[in-house]
C-alpha positions in Angstrom: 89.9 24.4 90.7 90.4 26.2 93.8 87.6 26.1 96.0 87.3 29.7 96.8 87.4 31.1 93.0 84.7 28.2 92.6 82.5 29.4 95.4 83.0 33.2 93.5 81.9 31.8 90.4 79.0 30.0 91.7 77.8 32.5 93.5 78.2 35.6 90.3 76.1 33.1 88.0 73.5 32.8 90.7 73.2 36.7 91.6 73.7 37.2 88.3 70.9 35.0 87.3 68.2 35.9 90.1 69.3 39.8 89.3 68.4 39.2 85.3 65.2 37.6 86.3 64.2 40.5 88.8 64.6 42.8 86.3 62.9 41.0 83.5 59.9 40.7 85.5 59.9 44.4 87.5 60.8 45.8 83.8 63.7 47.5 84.7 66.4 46.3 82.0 69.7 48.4 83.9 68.5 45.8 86.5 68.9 42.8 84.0 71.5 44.1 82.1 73.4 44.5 85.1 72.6 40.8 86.2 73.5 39.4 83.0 76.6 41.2 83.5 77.8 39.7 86.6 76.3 35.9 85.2 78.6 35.8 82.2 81.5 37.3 84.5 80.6 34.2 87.2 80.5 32.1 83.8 84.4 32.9 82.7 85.8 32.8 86.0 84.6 29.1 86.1 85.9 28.6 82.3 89.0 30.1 83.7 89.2 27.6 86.7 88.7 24.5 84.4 91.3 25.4 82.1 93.9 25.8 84.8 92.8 22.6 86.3 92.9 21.2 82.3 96.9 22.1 82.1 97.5 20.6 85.6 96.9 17.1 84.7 
């Protein structure tokens, strides 16, 4: 996995994650909607990652 797309996907399933939580608590569900959003997109660019690294060895 490269390191930068790993970084990327780190870091959209964190954002993603505090943003969902913000909202939740604040009650604003565009807010958590929006970081659910960004965590599932942080969640396929790491499945994406670990299949290319799956075919490389």
């Amino acid at each position: 996995m490269s390191a930068s797309e790993k970084a990327k996907a780190k870091t959209e399933q964190t954002v993603g994650k505090v943003e969902k939580e913000v909202g939740h608590a604040a009650g604003n569900e565009r807010i958590a909607a929006e970081g659910e959003s960004k965590e599932a997109k942080g969640d396929l660019r790491d499945a994406k990652e670990k299949g290319k690294d799956a075919l490389k060895h």
